[in-house]
C-alpha positions in Angstrom: 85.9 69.5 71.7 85.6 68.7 74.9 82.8 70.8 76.7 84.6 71.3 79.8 87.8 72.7 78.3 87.4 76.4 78.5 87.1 75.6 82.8 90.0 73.6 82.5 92.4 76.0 80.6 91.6 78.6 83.2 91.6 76.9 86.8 94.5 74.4 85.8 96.9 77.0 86.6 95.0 78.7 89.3 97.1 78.0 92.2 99.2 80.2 90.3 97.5 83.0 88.2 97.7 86.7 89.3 94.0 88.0 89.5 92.1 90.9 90.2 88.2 90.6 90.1 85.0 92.9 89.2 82.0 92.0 89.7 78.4 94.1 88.6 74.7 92.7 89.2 72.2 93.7 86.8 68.5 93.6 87.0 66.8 93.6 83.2 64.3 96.0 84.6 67.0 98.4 85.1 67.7 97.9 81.5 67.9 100.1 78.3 65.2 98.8 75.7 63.2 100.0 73.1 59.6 100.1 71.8 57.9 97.5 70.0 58.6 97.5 66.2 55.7 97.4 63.7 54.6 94.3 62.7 54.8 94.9 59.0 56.0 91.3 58.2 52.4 89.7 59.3 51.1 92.2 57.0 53.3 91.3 54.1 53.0 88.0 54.6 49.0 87.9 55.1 49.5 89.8 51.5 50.9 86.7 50.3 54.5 88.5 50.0 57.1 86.1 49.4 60.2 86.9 52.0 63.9 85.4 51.8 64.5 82.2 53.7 67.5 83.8 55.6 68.6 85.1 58.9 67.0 88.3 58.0 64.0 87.3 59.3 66.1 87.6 63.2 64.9 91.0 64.2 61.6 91.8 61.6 58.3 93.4 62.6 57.5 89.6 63.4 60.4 88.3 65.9 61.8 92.2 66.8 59.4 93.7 69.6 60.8 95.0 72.2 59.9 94.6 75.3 59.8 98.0 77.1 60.6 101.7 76.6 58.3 104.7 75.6 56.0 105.0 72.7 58.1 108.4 71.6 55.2 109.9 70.5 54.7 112.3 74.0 51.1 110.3 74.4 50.8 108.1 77.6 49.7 104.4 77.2 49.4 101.4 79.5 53.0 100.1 81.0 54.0 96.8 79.3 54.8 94.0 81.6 58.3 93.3 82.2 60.4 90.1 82.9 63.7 89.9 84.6 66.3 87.8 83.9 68.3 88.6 86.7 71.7 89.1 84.8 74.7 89.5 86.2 78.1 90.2 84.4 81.2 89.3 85.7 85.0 90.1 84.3 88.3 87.9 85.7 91.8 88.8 84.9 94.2 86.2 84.2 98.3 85.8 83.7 99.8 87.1 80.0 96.8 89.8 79.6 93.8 87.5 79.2 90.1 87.9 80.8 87.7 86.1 81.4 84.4 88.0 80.8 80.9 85.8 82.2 77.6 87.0 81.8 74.7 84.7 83.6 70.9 85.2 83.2 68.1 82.5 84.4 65.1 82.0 82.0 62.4 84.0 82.9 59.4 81.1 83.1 56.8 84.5 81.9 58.1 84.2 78.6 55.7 82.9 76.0 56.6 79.3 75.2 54.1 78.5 72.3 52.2 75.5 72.8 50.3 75.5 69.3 53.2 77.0 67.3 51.2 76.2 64.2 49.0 78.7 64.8 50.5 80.8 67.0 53.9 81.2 65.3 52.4 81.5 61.9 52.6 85.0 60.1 50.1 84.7 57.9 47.7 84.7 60.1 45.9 88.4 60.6 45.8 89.2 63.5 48.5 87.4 65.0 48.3 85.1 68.4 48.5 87.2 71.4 50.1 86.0 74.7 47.8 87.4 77.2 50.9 88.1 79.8 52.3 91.0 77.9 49.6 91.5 74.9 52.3 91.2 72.6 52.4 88.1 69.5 53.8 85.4 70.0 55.8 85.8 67.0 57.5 88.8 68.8 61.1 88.6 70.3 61.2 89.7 73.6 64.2 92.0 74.0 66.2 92.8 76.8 69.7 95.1 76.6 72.2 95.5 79.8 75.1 98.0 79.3 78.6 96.6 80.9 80.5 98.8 82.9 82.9 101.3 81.3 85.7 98.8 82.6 84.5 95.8 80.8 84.4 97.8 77.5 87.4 99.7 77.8 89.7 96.3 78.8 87.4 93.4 76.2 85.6 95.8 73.7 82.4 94.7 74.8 79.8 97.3 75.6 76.7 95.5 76.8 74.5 92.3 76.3 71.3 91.9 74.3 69.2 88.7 75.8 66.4 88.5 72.9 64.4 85.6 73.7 62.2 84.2 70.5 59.4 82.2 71.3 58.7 81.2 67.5 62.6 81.6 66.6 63.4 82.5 63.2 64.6 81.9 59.9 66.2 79.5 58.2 63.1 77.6 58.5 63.4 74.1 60.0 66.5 74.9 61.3 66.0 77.8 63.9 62.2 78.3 64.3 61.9 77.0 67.9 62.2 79.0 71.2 65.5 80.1 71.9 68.3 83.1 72.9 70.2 84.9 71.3 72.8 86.7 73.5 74.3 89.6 71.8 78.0 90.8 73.0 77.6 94.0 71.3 80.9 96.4 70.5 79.1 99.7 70.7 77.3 100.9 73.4 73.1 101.5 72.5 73.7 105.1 72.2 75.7 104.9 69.1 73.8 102.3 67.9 71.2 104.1 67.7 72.3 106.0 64.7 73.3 102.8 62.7 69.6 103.7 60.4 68.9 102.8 56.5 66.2 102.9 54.2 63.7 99.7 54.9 63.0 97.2 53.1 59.3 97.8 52.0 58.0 94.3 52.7 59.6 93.8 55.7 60.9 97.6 57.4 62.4 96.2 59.9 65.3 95.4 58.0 67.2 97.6 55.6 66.7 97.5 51.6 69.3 95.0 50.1 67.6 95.2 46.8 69.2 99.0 45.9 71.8 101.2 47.1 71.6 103.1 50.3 71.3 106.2 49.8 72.8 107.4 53.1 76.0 107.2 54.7 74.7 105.0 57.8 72.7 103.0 55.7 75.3 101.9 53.3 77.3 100.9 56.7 75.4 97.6 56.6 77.0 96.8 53.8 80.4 97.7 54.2 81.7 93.8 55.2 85.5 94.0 55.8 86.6 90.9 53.7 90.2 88.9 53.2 91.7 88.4 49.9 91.8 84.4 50.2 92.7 84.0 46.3 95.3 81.7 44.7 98.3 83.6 42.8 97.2 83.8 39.0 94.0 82.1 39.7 91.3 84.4 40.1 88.3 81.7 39.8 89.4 79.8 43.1 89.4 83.2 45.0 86.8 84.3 47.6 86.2 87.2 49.9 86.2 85.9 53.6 84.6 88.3 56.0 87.4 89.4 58.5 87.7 89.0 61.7 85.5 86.1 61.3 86.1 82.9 61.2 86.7 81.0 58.3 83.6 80.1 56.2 81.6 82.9 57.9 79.5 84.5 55.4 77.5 87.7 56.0 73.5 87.9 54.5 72.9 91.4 52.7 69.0 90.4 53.7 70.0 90.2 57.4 70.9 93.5 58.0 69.0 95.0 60.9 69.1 98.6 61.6 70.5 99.4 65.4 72.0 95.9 65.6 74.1 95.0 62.3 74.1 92.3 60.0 74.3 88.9 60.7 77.2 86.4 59.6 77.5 82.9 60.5 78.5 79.6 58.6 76.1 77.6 56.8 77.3 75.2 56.3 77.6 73.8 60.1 74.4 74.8 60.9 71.7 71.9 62.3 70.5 70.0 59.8 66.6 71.1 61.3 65.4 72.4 64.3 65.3 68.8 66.1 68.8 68.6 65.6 69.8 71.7 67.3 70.7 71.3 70.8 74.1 73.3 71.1 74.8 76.8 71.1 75.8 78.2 67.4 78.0 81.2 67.0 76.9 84.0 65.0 78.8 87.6 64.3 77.8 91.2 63.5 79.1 93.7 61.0 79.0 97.2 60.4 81.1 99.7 58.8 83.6 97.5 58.1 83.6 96.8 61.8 82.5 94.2 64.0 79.2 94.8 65.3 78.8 92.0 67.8 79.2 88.0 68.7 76.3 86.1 69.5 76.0 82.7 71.3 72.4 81.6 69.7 71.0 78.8 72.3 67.5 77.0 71.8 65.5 76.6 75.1 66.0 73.1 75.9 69.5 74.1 76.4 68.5 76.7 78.7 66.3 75.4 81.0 64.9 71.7 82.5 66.7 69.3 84.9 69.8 68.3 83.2 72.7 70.4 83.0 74.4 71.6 80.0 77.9 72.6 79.1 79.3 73.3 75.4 82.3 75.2 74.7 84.9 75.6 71.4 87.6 77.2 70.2 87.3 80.6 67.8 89.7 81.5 65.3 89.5 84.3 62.5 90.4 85.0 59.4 92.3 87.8 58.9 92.3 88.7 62.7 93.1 92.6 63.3 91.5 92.5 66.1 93.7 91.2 68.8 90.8 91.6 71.8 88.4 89.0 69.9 87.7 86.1 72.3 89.9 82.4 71.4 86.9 80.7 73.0 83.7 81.0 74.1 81.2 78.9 76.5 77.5 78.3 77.6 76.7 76.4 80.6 73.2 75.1 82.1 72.6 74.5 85.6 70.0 72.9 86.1 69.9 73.2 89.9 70.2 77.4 90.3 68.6 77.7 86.6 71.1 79.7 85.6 72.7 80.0 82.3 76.4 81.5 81.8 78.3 82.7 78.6 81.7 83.3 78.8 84.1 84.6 76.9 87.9 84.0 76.9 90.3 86.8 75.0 93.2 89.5 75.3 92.6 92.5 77.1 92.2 95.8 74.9 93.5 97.9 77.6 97.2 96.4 77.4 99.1 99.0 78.9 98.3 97.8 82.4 99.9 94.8 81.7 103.1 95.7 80.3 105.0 95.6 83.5 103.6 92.0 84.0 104.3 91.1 80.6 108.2 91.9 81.4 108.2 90.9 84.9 
């Protein structure tokens, strides 16, 4: 696919196209985050506890530290360093109901960027590498959540961005382990999200158990994949359950569900073939409830930053598709000389009623 196609398809007809224009700046030190979770996994694994080779590893006590917020416990301690990312989020409107939603960021050069990742991303090693700037491992994900205003999510069904920036990466091993984004287009605001709890997994808490039933309502949530009856008449051995809303040969891992963010879902079978392979954004999805929790645009570092511009881009298309708002392409573009990176998302709008009259007219 062409990697400047998603430009093309929406300035070829701009001469033409009708559109009205909102635009918010965001600062990440203005942003909603939460404290650092425990490190349970470098425990586990200095135990000699074996862990899945799976996406599930995205958000544990090694890779899911958060940045900022308060301790909760009422006691004061010393204020964590911050980084900013300068984000700014942008939303277009175009002719037959579409948008055009852009969210930029530039790589804050504070970040940890290991330079001994043998050592310092390895979790069996107790204690873990510390990266003096912000006393926190290395193996920790920096974490960074902007909400979008209320008329982003009202017309796409977005409700804010989650920059988490992993200096080790993550699982599968070989494949994603190296630094990189992952920018989160979450559905629900934080607030909400914030209820979306279940019982850990005792090796790893930071994840929820996938090895017994939930035993509450929000926990079983994780669970709850909507899926689309793909089966052949009378031939129940070539049927499959494809996640919905997803595209096709999505498939969501029970062991990469993370409490407050959803789980994970992407294709397997497209993924780089080891981490020196990947150089392009991959598309991952959320679920929860039967819902969808959020689209990510997962980017390694060398996409993101250095002297030569980047540009990648490709069509989206679901199985199943209920959900008319979902975005029919997506893009992430590097440039090099600002040092900015910007996401954007191409869909319908949710709010449709506003364009009826253009619709007719």
């Amino acid at each position: 696919i062409p990697s400047s196609f998603l430009a093309a398809a929406i300035l070829a007809d701009s001469a033409t196209a009708r559109r009205q224009r909102r635009s918010n700046r965001y600062s990440a030190n203005a942003a909603k985050q939460r404290p650092p979770r425990p490190r349970s996994l470098v425990e586990a694994a200095a135990e000699g506890i074996s862990m899945p080779n799976s996406m599930s590893f995205d958000m544990m006590g090694v890779g899911g530290a958060y940045i900022k917020g308060n301790s909760g416990s009422g006691k004061s301690r010393k204020e964590p360093k911050k980084y900013d990312v300068e984000a700014e989020v942008d939303i277009e409107y175009t002719t037959g109901c579409g948008y055009l939603l852009t969210f930029s960021f530039k790589h804050d050069d504070n970040f940890p960027v290991p330079d001994q990742p043998a050592t310092q991303c390895d979790p069996v090693i107790d204690p873990p590498a510390i990266y003096e700037y912000d006393e926190l491992p290395y193996l920790a994900g920096r974490q960074i959540e902007i909400p979008f205003p209320s008329e982003i999510y009202e017309e796409t069904g977005f409700a804010s961005q989650g920059i988490d920036f992993n200096p080790c990466g993550h699982p599968p091993f070989n494949v994603f382990n190296v630094p990189h984004y992952d920018m989160h287009f979450y559905t629900s605001p934080l607030e909400i999200r914030e209820g979306w709890t279940c019982a850990p997994f005792p090796p790893a808490p930071a994840i929820c158990d996938f090895t017994s039933e939930q035993t509450s309502a929000s926990g079983r949530a994780f669970f709850n994949v909507d899926t689309i009856w793909t089966g052949v008449y009378n031939n129940t051995e070539a049927a499959t359950f494809q996640p919905a809303n997803m595209p096709n040969g999505f498939t969501c891992d029970m062991s990469a569900a993370v409490p407050v963010m959803g789980t994970h879902c992407h294709n397997y079978a497209t993924q780089p073939s080891t981490a020196e392979d990947w150089t392009e954004p991959v598309l991952v999805m959320g679920s929860y409830d039967g819902n969808i929790a959020f689209l990510e645009a997962m980017a390694p570092l060398s996409f993101v930053s250095g002297q030569t511009d980047n540009d990648f881009g490709e069509n989206v298309v679901y199985a199943g598709q209920t959900i008319e708002s979902l975005p029919s392409s997506y893009n992430v573009k590097y440039d090099a000389t600002t040092g900015r990176t910007t996401a954007t998302l191409t869909g319908r709008r949710v709010g449709l009623a506003a364009c009826e009259e253009e619709l007719r007219g």
